[in-house]
N, C-alpha and C positions, 0 to 999 in steps of 0.2 A: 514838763515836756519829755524827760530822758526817766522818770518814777517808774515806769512799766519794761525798761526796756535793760533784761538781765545783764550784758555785755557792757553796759556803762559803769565806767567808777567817779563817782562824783565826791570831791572833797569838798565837804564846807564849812567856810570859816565865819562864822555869821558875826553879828557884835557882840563882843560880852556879856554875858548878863552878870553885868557886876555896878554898884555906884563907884561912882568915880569925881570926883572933885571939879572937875571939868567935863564938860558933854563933849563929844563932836558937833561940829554942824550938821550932819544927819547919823543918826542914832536911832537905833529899834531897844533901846532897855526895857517896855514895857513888858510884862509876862505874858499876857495874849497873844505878842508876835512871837517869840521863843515857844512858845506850847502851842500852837498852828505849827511851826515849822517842824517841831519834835513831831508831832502825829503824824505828818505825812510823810517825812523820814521813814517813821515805821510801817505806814503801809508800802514802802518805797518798795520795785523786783530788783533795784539798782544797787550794783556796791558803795557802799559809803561809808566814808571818812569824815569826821568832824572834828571840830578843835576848839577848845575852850578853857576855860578857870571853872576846876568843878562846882557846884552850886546845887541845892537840893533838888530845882526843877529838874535839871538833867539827870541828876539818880534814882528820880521817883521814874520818870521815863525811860530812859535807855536805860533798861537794866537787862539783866542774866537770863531772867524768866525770856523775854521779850528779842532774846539772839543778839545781844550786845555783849560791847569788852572793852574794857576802858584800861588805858594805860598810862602813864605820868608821865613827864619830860620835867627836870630842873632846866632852869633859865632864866635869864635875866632882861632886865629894859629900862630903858632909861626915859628917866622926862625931859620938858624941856630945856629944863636949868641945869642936864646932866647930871644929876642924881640917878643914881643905879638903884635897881630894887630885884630882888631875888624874887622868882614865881615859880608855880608849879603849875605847867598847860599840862592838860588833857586832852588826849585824844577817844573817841569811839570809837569800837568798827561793827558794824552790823552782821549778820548772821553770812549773809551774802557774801561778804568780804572776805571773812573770814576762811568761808566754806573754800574760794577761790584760791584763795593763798596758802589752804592745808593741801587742796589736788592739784595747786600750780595750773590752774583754768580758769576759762570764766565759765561761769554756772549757767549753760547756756547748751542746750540738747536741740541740733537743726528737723525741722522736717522732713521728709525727701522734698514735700513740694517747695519749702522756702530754699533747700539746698538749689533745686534745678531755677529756683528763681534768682539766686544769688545772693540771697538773703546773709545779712551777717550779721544782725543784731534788732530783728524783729518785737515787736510788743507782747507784752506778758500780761493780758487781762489779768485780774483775779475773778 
């Protein structure tokens, strides 16, 4: 709904693509859902954040070529039984994001006509 429209910053934290010893009750781990949601990320005009456990699908896709930047986070989580476990999250940020954050804007040029319309964050065909 918000993929076209530049002035949007969308974070998303979808579920892990990682196995896990226990499932949730509702779980997307299949690769099919994670590579649908990576592709249309990439055609995304919207800023976006993503966060995750690095994993190969994400690097074969978000990558360098393609206006991504991935950065690491240490941190920790615990299970049920309070056991601590030490992680490495990852973050993305797409081209867009990025580009915003170097000129402290959003990447977003009004028209006169969407100006006098009052436009503040209109659609971006490609």
């Amino acid at each position: 709904m918000f993929a076209d429209r530049p002035a949007t910053l969308m974070y998303l934290d979808p579920p892990y693509f990682v196995k896990r010893a226990y499932e949730y009750a509702v779980d997307s781990n299949e690769e099919a859902f994670h590579r649908e949601l990576l592709e249309a990320c990439c055609k995304s005009r919207a800023m976006l954040l993503i966060s995750g456990y690095r994993n190969k699908l994400y690097d074969s896709i978000l990558t360098k070529e393609r206006g991504w930047s991935r950065t690491t986070i240490k941190t920790h989580t615990r299970d049920t039984t309070g056991k601590d476990y030490s992680r490495t999250e990852v973050l993305w940020r797409n081209a867009n994001f990025l580009r915003a954050k170097k000129e402290g804007r959003v990447p977003l040029r009004l028209t006169k006509k969407e100006i006098k319309e009052n436009k503040i964050n209109p659609s971006r065909k490609r």
